[in-house]
C-alpha positions as a LaTeX table, in Angstrom:
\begin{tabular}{lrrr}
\hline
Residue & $x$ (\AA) & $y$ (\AA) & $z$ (\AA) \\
\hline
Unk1 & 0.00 & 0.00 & 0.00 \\
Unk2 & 1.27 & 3.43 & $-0.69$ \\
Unk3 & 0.59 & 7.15 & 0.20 \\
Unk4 & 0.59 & 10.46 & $-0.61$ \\
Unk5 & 2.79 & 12.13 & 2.29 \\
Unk6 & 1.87 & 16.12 & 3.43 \\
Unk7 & 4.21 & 18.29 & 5.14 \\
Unk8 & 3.04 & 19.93 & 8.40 \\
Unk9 & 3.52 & 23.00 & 10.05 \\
Unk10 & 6.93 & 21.70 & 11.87 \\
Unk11 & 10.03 & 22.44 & 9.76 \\
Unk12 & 13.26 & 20.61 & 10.37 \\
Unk13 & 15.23 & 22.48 & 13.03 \\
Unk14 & 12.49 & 22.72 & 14.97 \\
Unk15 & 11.61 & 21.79 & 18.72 \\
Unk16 & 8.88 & 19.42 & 18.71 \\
Unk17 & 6.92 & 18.46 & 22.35 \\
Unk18 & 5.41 & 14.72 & 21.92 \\
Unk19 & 1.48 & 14.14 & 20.45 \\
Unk20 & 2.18 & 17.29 & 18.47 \\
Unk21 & 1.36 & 16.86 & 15.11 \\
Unk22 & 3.52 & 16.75 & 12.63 \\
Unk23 & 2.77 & 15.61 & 9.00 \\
Unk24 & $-0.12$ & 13.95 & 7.61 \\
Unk25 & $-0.30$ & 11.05 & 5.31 \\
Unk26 & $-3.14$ & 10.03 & 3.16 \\
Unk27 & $-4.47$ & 7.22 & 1.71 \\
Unk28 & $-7.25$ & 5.73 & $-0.76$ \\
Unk29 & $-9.13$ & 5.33 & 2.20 \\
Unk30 & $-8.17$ & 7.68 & 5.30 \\
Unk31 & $-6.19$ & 10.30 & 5.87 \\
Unk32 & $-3.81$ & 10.51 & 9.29 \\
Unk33 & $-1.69$ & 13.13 & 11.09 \\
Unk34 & 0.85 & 11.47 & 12.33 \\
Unk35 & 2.12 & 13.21 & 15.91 \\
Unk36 & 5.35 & 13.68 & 17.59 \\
Unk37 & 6.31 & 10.36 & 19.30 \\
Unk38 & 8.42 & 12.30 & 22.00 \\
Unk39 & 9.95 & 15.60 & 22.67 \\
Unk40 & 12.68 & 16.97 & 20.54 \\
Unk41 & 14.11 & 18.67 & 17.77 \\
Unk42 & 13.25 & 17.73 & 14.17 \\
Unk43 & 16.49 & 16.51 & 12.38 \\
Unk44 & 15.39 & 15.40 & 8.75 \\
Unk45 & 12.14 & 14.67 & 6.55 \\
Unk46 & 12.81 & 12.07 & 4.60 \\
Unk47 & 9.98 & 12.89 & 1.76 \\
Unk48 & 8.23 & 15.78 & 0.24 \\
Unk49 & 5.23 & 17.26 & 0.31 \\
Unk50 & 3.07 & 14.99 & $-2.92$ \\
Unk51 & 5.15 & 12.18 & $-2.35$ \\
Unk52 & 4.13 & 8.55 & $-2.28$ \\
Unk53 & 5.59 & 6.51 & 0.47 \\
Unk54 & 5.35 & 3.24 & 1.29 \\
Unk55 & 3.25 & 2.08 & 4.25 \\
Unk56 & 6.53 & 1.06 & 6.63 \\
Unk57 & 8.36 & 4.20 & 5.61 \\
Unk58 & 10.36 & 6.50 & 7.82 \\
Unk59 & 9.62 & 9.81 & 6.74 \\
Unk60 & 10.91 & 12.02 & 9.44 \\
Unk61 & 13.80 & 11.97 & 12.43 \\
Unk62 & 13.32 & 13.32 & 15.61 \\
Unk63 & 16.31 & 13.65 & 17.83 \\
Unk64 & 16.07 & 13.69 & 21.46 \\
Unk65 & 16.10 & 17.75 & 22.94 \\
Unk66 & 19.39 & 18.44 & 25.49 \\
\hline
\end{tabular}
């Protein structure tokens, strides 16, 4: 299954606090904002806005604040 991948507000460089939203995926069928696991700093976004990604995907990085 694949799907189209949105950017959120958050830009990498920035802090993050955890359930914070942070890009939004959709699909055929739903569409899903996908939230800030944990608190941090976001490092890299792996795909652009448009995008199709694969269901498994890693499509951002957050590293750990401090």
């Amino acid at each position: 299954m694949k799907s189209e991948f949105f950017v959120g507000s958050s830009r990498r460089g920035a802090e993050v606090k955890k359930g914070e939203g942070l890009l939004e995926v959709e699909t055929d069928k739903v569409n899903v904002e996908i939230e800030a696991p944990d608190d941090g700093v976001l490092k890299e976004i792996k795909a652009r806005e448009g995008d199709f990604v694969k269901f498994s995907a890693v499509v951002a990085l957050i590293e750990k604040a401090g």
